[in-house]
DRENBASE-110735 format. One record per residue: residue number from 0; residue in one letter; chain; x negated, y, z of N, C-alpha, C, CB in turn. Coordinates in pm, whole numbers, plus 50000, padded with zeros to 5 digits. Glycine has a CB too. Example, Ala and Ser with C-alpha at 12.3 -4.5 7.8 and 13.67 -1.06 7.14 Angstrom:
// DRENBASE-110735
@seq 0	type a	mol A	nxx 48681	nyy 49431	nzz 50780	caxx 48770	cayy 49550	cazz 50780	cxx 48680	cyy 49670	czz 50780	cbxx 48869	cbyy 49553	cbzz 50905;
@seq 1	type s	mol A	nxx 48715	nyy 49775	nzz 50708	caxx 48633	cayy 49894	cazz 50714	cxx 48710	cyy 50003	czz 50787	cbxx 48592	cbyy 49940	cbzz 50572;
***
This chain:
// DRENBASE-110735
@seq 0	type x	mol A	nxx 62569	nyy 73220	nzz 29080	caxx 62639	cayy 73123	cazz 28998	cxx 62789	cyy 73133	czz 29028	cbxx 62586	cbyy 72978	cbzz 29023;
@seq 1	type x	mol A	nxx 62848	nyy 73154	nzz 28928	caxx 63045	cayy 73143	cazz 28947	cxx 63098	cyy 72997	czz 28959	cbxx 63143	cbyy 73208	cbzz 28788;
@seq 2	type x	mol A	nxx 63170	nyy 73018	nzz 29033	caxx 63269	cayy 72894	cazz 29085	cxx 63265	cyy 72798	czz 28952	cbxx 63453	cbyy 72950	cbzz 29129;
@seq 3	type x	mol A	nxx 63348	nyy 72844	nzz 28839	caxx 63316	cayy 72795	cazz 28665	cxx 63178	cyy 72721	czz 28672	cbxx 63296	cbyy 72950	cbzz 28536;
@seq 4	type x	mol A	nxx 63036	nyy 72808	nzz 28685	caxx 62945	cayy 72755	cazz 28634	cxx 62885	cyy 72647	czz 28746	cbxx 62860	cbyy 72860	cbzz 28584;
@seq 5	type x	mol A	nxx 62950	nyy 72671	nzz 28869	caxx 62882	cayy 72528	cazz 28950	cxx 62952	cyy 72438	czz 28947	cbxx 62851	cbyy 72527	cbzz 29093;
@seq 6	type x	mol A	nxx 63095	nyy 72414	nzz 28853	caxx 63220	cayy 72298	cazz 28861	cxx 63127	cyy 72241	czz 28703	cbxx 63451	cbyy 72373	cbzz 28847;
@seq 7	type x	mol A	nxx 63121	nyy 72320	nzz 28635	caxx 63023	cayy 72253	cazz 28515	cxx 62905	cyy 72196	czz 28548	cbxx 62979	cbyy 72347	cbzz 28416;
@seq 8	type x	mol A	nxx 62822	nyy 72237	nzz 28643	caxx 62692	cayy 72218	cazz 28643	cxx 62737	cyy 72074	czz 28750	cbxx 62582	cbyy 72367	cbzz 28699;
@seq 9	type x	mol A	nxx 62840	nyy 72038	nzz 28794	caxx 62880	cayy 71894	cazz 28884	cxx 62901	cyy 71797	czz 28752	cbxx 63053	cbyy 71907	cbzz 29004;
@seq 10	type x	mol A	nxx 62997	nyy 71869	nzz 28649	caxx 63047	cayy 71769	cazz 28581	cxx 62955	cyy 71614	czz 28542	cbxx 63088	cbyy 71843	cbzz 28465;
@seq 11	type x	mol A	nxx 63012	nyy 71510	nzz 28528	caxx 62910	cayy 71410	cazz 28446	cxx 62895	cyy 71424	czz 28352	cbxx 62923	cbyy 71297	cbzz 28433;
@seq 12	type x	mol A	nxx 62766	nyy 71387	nzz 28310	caxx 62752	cayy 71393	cazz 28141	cxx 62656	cyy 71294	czz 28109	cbxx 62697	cbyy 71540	cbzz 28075;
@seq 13	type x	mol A	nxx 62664	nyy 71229	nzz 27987	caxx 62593	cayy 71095	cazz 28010	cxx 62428	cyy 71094	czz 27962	cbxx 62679	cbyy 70978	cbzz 27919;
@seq 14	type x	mol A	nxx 62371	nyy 70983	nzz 28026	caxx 62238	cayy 70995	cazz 28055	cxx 62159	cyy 71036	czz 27949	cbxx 62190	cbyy 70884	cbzz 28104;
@seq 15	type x	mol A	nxx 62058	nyy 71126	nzz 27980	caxx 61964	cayy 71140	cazz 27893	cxx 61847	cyy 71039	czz 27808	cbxx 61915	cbyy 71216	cbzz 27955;
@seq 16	type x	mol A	nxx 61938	nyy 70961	nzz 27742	caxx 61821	cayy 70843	cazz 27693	cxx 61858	cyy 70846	czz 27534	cbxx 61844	cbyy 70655	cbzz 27776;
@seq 17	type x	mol A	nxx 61746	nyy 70792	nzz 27439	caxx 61623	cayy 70795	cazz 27520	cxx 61558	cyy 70975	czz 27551	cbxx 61502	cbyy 70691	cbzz 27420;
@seq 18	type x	mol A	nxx 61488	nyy 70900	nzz 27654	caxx 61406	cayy 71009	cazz 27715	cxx 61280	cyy 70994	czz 27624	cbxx 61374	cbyy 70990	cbzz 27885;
@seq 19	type x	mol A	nxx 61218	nyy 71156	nzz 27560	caxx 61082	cayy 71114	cazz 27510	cxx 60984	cyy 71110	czz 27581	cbxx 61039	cbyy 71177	cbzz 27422;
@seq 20	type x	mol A	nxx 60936	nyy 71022	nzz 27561	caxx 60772	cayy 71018	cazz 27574	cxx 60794	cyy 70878	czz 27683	cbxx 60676	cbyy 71197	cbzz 27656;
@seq 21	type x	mol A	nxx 60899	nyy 70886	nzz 27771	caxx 60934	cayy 70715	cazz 27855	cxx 60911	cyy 70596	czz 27777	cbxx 61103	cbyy 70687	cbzz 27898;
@seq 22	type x	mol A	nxx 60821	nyy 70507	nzz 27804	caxx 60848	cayy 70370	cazz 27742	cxx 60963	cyy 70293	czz 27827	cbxx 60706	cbyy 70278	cbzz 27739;
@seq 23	type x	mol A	nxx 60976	nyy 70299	nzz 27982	caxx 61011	cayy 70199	cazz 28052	cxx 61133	cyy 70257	czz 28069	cbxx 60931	cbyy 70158	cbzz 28164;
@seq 24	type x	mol A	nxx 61259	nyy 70147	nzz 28109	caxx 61413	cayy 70183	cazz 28131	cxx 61377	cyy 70261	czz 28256	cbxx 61537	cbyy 70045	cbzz 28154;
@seq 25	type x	mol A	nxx 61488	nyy 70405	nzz 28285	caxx 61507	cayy 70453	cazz 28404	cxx 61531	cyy 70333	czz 28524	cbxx 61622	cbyy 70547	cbzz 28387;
@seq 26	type x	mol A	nxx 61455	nyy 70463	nzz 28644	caxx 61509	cayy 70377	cazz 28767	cxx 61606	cyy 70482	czz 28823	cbxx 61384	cbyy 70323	cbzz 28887;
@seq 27	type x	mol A	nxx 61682	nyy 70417	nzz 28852	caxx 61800	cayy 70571	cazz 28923	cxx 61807	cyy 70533	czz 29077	cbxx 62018	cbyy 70576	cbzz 28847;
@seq 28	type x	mol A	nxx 61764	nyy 70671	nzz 29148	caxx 61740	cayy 70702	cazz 29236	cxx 61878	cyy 70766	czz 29342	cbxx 61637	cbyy 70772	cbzz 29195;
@seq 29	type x	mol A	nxx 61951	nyy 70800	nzz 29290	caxx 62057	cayy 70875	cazz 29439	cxx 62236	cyy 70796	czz 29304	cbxx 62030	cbyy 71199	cbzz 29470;
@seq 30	type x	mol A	nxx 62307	nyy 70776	nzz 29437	caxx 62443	cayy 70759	cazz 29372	cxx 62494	cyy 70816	czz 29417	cbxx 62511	cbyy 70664	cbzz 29361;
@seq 31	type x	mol A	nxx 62626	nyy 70889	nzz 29419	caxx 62683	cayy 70982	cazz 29531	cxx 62833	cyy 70958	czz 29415	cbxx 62588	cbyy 71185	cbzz 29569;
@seq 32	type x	mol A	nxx 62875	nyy 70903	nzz 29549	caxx 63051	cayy 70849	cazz 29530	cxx 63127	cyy 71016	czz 29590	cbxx 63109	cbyy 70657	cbzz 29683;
@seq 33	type x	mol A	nxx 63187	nyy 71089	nzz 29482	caxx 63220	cayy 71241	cazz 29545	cxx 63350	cyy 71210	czz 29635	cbxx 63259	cbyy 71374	cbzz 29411;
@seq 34	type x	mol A	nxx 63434	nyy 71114	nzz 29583	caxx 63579	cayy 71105	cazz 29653	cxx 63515	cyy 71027	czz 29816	cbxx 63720	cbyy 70977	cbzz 29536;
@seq 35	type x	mol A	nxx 63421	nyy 70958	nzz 29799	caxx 63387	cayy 70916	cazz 29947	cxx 63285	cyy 70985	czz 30049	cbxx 63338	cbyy 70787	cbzz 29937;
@seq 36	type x	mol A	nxx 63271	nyy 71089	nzz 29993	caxx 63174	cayy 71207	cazz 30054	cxx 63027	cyy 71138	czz 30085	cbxx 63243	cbyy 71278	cbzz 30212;
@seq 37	type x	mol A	nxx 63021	nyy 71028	nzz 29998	caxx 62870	cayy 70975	cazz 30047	cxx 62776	cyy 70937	czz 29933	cbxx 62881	cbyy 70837	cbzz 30141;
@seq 38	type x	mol A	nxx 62655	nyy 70954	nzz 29979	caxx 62543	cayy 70943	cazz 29828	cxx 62446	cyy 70843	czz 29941	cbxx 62437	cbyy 71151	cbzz 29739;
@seq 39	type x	mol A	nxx 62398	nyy 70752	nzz 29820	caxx 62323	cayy 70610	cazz 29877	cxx 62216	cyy 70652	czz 29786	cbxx 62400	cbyy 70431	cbzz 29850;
@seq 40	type x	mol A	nxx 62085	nyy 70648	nzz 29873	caxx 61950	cayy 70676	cazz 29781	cxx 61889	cyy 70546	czz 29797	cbxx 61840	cbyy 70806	cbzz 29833;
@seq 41	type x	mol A	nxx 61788	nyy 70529	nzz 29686	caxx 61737	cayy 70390	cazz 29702	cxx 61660	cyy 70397	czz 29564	cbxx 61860	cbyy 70258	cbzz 29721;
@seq 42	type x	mol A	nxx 61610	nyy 70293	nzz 29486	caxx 61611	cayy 70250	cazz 29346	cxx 61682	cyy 70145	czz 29299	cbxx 61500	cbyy 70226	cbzz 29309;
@seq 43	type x	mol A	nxx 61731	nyy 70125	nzz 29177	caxx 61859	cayy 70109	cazz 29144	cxx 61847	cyy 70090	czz 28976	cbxx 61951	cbyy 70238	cbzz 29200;
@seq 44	type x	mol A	nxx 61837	nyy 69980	nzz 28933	caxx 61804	cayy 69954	cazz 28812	cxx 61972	cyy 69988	czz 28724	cbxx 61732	cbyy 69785	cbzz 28810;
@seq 45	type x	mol A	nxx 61919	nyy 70008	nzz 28558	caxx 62045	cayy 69978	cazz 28500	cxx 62065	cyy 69892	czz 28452	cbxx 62085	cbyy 70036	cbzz 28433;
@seq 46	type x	mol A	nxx 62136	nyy 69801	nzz 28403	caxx 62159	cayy 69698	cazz 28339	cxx 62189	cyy 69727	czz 28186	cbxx 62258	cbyy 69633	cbzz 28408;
@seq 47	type x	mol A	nxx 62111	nyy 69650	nzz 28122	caxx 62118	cayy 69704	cazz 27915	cxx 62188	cyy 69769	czz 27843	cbxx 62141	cbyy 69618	cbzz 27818;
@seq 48	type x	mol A	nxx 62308	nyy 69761	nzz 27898	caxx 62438	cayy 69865	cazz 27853	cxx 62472	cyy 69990	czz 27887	cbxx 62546	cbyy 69822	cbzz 27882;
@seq 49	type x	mol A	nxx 62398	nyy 70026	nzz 27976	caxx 62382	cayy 70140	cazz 28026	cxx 62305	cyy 70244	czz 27955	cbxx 62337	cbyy 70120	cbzz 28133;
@seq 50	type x	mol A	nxx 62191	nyy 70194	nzz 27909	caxx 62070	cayy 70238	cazz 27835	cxx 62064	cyy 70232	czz 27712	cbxx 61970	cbyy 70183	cbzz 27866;
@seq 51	type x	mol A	nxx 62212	nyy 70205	nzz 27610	caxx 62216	cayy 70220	cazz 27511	cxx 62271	cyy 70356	czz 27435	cbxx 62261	cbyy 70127	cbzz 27494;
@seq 52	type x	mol A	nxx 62190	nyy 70405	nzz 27325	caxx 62197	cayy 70515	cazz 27252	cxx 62357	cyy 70552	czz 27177	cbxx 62081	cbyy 70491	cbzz 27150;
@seq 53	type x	mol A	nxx 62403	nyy 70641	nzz 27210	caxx 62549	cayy 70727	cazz 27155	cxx 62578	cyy 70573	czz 27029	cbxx 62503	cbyy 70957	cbzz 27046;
@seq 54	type x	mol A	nxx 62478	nyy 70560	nzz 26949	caxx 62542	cayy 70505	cazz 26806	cxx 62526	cyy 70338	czz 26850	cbxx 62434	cbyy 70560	cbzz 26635;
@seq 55	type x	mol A	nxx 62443	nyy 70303	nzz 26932	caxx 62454	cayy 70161	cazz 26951	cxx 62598	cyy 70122	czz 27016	cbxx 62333	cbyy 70112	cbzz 27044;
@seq 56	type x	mol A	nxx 62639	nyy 70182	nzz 27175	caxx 62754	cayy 70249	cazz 27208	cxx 62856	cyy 70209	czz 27164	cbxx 62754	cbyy 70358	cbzz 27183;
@seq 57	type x	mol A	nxx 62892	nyy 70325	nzz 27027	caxx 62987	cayy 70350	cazz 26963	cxx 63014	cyy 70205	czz 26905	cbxx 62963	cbyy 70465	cbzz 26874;
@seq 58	type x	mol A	nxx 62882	nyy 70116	nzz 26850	caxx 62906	cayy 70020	cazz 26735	cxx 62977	cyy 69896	czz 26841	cbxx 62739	cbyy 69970	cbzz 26635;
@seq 59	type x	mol A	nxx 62906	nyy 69904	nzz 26977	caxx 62957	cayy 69723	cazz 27049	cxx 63123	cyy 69870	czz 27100	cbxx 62781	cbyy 69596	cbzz 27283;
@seq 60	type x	mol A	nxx 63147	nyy 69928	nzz 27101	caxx 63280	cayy 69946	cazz 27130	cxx 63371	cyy 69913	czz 27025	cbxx 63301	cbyy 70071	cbzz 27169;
@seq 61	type x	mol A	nxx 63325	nyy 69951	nzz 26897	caxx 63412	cayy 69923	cazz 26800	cxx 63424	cyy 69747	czz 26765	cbxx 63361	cbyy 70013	cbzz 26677;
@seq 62	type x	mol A	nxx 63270	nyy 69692	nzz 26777	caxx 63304	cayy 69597	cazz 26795	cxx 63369	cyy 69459	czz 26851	cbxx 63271	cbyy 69612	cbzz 26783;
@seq 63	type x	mol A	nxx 63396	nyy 69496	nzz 27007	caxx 63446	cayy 69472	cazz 27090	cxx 63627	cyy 69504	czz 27045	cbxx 63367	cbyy 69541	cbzz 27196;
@seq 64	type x	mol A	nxx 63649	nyy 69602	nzz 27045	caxx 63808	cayy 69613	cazz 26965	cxx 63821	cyy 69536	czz 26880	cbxx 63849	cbyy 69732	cbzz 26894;
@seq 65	type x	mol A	nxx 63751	nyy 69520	nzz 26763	caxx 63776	cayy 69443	cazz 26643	cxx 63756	cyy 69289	czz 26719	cbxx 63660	cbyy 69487	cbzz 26503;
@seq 66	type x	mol A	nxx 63738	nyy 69268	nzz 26807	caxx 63713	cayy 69098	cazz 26874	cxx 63607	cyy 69045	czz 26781	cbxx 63870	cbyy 68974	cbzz 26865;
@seq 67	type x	mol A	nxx 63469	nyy 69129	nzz 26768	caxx 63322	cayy 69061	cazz 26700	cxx 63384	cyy 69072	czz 26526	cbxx 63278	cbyy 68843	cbzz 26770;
@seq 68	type x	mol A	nxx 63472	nyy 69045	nzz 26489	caxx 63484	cayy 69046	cazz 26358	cxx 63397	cyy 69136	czz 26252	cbxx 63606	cbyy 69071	cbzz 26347;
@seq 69	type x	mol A	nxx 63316	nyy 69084	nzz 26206	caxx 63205	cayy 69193	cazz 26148	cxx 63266	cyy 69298	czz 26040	cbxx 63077	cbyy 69109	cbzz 26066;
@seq 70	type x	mol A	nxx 63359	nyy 69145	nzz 25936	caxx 63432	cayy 69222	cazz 25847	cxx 63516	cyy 69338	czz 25875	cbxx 63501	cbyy 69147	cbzz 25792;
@seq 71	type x	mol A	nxx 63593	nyy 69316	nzz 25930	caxx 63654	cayy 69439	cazz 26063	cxx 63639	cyy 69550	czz 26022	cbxx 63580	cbyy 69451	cbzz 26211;
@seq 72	type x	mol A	nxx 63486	nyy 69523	nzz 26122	caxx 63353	cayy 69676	cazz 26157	cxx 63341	cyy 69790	czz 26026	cbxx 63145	cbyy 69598	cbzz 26169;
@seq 73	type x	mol A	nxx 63337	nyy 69633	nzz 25891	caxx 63284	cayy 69690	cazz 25816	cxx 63382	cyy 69770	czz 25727	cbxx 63207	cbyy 69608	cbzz 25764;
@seq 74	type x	mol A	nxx 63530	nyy 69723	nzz 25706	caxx 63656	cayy 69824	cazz 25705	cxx 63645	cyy 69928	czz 25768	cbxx 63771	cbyy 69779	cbzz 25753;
@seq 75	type x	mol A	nxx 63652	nyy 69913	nzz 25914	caxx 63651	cayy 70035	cazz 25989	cxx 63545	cyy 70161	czz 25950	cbxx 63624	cbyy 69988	cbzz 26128;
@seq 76	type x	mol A	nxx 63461	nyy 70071	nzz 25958	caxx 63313	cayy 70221	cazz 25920	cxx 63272	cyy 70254	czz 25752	cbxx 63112	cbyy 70151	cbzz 25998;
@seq 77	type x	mol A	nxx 63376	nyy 70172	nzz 25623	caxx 63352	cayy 70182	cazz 25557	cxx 63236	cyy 70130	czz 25496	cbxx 63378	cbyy 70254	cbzz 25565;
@seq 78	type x	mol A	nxx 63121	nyy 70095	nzz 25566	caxx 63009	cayy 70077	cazz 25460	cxx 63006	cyy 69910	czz 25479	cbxx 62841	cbyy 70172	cbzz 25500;
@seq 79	type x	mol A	nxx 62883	nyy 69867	nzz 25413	caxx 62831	cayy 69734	cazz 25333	cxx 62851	cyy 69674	czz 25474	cbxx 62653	cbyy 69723	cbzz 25246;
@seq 80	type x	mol A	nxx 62872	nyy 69534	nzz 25399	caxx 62869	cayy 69396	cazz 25533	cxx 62688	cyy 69413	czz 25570	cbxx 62921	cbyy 69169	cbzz 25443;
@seq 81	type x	mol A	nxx 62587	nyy 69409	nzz 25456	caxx 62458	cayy 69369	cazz 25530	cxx 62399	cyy 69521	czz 25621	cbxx 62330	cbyy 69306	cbzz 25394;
@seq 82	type x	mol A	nxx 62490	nyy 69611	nzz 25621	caxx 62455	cayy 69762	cazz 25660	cxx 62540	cyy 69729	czz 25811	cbxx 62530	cbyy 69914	cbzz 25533;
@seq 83	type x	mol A	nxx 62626	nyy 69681	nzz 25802	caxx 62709	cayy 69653	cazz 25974	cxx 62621	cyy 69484	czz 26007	cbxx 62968	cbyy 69625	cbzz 25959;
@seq 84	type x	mol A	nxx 62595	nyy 69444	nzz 25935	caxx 62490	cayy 69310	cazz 26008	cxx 62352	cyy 69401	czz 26089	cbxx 62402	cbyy 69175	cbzz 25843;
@seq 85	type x	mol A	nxx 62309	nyy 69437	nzz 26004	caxx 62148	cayy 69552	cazz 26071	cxx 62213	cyy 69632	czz 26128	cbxx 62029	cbyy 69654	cbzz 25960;
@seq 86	type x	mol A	nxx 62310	nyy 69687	nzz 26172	caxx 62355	cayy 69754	cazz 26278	cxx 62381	cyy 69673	czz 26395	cbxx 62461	cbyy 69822	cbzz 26245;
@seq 87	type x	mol A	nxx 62440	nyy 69571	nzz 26397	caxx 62458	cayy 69450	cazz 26473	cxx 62370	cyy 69342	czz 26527	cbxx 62525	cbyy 69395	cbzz 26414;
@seq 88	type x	mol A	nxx 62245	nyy 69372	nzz 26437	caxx 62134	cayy 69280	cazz 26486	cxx 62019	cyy 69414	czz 26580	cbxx 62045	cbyy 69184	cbzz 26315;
@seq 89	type x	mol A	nxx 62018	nyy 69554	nzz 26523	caxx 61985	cayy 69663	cazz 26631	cxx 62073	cyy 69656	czz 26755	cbxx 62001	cbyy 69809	cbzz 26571;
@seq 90	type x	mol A	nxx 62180	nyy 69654	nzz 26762	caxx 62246	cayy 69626	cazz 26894	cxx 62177	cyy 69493	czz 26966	cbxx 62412	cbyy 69601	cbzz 26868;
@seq 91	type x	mol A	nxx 62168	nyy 69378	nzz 26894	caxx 62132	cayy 69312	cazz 26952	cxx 61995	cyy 69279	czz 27042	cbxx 62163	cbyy 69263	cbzz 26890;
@seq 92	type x	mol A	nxx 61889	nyy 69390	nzz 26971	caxx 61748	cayy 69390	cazz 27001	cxx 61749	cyy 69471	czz 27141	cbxx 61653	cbyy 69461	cbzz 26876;
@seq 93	type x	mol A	nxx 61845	nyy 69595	nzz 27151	caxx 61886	cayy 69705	cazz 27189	cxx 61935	cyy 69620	czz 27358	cbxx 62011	cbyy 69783	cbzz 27067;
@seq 94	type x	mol A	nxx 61957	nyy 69517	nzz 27359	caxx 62019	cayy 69430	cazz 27525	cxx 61913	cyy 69351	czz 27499	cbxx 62200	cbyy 69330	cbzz 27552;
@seq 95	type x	mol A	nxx 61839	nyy 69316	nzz 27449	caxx 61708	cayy 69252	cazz 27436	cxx 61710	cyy 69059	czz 27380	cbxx 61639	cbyy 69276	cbzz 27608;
@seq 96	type x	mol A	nxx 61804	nyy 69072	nzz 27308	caxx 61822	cayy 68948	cazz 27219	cxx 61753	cyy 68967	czz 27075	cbxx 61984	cbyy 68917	cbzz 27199;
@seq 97	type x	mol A	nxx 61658	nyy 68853	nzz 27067	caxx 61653	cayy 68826	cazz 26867	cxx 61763	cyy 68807	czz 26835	cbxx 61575	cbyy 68692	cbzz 26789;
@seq 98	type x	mol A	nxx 61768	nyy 68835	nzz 26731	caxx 61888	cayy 68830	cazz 26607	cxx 61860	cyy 68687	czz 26565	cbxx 61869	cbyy 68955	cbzz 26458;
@seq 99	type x	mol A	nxx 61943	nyy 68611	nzz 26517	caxx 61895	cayy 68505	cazz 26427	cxx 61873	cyy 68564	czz 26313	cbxx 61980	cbyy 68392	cbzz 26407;
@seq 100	type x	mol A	nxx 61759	nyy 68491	nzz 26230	caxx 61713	cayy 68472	cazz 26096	cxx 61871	cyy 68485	czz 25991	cbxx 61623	cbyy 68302	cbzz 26091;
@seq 101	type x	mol A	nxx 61871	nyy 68597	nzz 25891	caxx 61955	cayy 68627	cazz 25837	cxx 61936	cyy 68568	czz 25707	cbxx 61972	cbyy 68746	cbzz 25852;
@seq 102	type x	mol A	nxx 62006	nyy 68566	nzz 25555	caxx 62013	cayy 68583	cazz 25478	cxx 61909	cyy 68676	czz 25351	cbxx 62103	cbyy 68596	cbzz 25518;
@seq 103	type x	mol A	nxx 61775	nyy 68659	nzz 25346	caxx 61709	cayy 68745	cazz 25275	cxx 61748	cyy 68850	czz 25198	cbxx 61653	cbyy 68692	cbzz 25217;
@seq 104	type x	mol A	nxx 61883	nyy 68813	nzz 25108	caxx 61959	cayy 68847	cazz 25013	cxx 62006	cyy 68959	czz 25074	cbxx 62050	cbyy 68752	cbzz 24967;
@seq 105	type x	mol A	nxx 62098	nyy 68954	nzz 25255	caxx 62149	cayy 69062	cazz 25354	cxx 62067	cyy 69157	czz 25336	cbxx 62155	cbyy 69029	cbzz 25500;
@seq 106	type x	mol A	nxx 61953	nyy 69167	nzz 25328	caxx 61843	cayy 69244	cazz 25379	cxx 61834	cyy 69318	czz 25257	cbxx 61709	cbyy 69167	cbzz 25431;
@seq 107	type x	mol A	nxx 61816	nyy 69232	nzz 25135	caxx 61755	cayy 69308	cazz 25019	cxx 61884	cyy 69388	czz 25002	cbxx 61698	cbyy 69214	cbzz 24878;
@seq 108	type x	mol A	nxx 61991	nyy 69366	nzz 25006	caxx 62155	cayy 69475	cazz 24960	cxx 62140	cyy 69570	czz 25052	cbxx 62338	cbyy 69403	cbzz 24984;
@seq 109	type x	mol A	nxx 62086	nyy 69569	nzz 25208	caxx 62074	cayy 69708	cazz 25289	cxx 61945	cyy 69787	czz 25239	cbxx 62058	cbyy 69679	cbzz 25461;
@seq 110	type x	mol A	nxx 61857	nyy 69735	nzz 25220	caxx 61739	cayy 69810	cazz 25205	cxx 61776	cyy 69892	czz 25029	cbxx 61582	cbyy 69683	cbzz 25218;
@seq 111	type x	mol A	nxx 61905	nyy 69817	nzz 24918	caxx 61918	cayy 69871	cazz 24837	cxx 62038	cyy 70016	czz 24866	cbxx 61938	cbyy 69764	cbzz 24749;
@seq 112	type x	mol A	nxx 62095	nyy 69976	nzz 24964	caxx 62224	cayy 70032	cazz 24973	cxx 62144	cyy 70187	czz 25072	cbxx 62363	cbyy 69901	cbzz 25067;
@seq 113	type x	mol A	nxx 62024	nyy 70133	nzz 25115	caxx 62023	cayy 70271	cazz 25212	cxx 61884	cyy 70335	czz 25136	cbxx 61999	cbyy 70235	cbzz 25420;
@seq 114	type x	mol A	nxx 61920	nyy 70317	nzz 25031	caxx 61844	cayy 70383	cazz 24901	cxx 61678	cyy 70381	czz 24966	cbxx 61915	cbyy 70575	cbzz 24857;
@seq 115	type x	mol A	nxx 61627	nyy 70234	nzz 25018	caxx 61496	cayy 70208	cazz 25027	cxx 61415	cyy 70168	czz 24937	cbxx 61481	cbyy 70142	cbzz 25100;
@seq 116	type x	mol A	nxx 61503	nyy 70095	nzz 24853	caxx 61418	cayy 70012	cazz 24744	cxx 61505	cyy 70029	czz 24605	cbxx 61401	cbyy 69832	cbzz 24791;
@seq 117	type x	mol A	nxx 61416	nyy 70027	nzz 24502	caxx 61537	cayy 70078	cazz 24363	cxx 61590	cyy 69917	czz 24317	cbxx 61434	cbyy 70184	cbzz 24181;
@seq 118	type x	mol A	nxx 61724	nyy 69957	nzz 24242	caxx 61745	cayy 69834	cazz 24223	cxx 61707	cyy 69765	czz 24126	cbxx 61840	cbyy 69817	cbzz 24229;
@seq 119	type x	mol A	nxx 61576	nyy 69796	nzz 24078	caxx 61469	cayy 69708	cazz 24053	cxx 61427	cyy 69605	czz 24114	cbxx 61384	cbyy 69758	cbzz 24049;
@seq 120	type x	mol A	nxx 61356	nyy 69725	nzz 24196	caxx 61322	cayy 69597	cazz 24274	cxx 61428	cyy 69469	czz 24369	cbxx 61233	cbyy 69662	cbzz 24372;
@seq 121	type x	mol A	nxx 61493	nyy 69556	nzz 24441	caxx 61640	cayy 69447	cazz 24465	cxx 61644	cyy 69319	czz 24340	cbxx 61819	cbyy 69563	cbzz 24438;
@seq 122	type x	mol A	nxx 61665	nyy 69364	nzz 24225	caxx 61704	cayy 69247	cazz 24174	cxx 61581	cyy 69173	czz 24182	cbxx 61765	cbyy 69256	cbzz 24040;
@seq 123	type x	mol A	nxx 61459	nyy 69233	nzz 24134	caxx 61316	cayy 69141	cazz 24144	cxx 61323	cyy 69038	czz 24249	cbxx 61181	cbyy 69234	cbzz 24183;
@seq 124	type x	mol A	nxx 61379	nyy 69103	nzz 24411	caxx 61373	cayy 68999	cazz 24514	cxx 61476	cyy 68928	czz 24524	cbxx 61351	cbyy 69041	cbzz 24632;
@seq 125	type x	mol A	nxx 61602	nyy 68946	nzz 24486	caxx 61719	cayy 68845	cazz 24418	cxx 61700	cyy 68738	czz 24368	cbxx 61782	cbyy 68887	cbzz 24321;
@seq 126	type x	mol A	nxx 61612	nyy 68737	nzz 24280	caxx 61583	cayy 68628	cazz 24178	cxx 61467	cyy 68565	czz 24202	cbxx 61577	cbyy 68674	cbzz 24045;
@seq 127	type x	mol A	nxx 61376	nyy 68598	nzz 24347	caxx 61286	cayy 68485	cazz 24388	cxx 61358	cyy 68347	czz 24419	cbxx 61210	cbyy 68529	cbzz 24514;
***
């Protein structure tokens, strides 16, 4: 192995989750502080934020900048308010909170907008 490929093979790179076929959150096993020349083995839980996926991530960072403002989010990323709400209520499931009970109407404009349902039917459930 070249000097190159063992300075890469140190680098961090962030965790492999999800992992397939794992139901249960990692337990992490060794820490190793490099500037203090010492690694502490043990088990070592993560805490919810740790264990969230590249796009959940990305969404509480952006949201966090914008200070929660949904409308914001939804400038920023371009798409529908009820498309950044279901992104926002997956984050929320994602640290292990229910969402509150939304807007039916929210639901029926994402499920139209992410071309689930025709807007037939959308309007059909509109007008219950």
């Amino acid at each position: 192995m070249t000097p190159a490929q063992r300075y890469t093979a140190r680098m961090p790179r962030p965790l492999p989750l999800p992992f397939p076929g794992a139901q249960d959150a990692p337990i992490v096993t060794e820490l190793e502080f490099r500037d203090a020349g010492a690694t502490v083995r043990g088990e070592f839980t993560l805490n919810e934020f740790a264990t969230l996926t590249p796009d959940n991530l990305e969404f509480l960072r952006l949201y966090i900048k914008v200070r929660g403002n949904l409308k914001e989010v939804e400038r920023v990323l371009g798409v529908s308010y009820p498309t950044v709400r279901a992104r926002f209520d997956t984050l929320l499931r994602a640290i292990g909170y229910e969402p509150e009970p939304q807007d039916p109407r929210d639901e029926t404009l994402a499920l139209l907008e992410r071309g689930e349902i025709t807007p037939e039917e959308a309007t059909r459930r509109l007008r219950k």
